[in-house]
C-alpha positions as CSV (number, residue, x, y, z in Angstrom):
1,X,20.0,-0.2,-20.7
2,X,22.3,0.9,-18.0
3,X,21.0,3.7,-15.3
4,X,23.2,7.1,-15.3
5,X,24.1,9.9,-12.5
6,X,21.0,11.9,-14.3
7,X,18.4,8.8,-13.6
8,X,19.6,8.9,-10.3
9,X,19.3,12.0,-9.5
10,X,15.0,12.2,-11.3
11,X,14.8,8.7,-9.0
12,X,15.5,10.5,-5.8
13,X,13.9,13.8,-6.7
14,X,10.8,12.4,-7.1
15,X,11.4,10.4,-3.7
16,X,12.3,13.5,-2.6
17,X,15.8,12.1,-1.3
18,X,18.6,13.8,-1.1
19,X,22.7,12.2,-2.1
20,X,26.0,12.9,-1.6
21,X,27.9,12.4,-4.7
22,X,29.8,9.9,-3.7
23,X,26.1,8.5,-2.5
24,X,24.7,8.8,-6.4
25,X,27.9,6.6,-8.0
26,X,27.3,3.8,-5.4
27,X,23.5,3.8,-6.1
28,X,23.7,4.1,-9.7
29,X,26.3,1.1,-9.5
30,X,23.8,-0.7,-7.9
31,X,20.8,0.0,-9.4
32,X,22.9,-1.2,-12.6
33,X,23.3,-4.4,-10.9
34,X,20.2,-5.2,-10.2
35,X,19.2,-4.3,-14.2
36,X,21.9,-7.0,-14.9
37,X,20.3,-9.4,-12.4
38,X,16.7,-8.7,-14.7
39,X,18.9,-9.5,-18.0
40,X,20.1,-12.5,-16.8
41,X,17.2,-13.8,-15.4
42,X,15.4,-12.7,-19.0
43,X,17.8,-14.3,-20.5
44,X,16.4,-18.0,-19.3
45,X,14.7,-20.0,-22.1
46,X,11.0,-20.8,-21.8
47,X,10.0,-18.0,-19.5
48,X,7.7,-16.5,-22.0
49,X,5.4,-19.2,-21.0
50,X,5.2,-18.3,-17.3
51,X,2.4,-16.2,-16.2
52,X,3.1,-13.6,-13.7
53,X,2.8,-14.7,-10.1
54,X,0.3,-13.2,-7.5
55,X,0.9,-15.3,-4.6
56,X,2.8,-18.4,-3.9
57,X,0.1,-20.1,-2.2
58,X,-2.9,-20.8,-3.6
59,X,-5.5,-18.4,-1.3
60,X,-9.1,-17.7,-1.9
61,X,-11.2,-15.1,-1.0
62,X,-12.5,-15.9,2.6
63,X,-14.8,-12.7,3.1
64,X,-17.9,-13.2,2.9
65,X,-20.9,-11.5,1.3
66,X,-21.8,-7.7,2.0
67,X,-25.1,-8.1,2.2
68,X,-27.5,-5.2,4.0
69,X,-29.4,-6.4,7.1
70,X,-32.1,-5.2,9.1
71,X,-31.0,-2.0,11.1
72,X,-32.2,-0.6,14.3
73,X,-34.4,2.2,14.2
74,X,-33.7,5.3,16.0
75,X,-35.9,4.4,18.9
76,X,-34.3,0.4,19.3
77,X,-30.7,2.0,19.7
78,X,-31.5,4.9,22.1
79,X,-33.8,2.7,24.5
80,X,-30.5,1.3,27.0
81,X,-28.8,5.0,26.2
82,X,-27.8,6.1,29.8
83,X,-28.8,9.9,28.4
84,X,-29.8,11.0,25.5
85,X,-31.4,13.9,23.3
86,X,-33.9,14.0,21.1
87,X,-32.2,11.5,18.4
88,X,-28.6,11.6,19.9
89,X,-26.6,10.1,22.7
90,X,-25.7,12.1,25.5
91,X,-21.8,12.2,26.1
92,X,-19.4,14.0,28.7
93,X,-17.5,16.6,27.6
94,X,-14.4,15.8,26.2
95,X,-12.8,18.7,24.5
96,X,-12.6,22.2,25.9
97,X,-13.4,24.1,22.8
């Protein structure tokens, strides 16, 4: 499979890029490469046996548990509040309209 000026041009459409035409013959010539690269590579016995690779080092999840806690009651959280309103804080201004 080799990439044409038409592939190209969908490729940057839809990247919404826009080529010269001199622009479109380089980058068709190199996406072509790069297909090449990908048949040689395919091309390399035993590689049906290789599953796909996430991550070359071996991570594990280090996150821990969401797990819901005890939460303050509306009361708890405005009892330090410098001002406050009913159930609100109390903030300066910060917008003119």
């Amino acid at each position: 499979m080799s990439v044409t000026i038409k592939d190209v041009e969908k490729i940057a459409k839809l990247a919404k890029l826009k080529f010269t035409e001199e622009e479109k013959i380089k980058l068709q010539g190199e996406m072509n490469e790069v297909l090449g690269y990908i048949d040689t590579i395919n091309q390399i016995p035993g590689l049906e046996d290789v599953k796909p690779l996430e991550n070359i080092n071996d991570t594990e999840n280090v996150f821990r548990e969401d797990v819901s806690e005890k939460c303050l009651t509306k009361e708890e959280a405005l009892k330090n509040a410098p001002e406050k309103t009913e159930n609100f804080f109390k903030v300066p201004k910060v917008l003119d309209k």
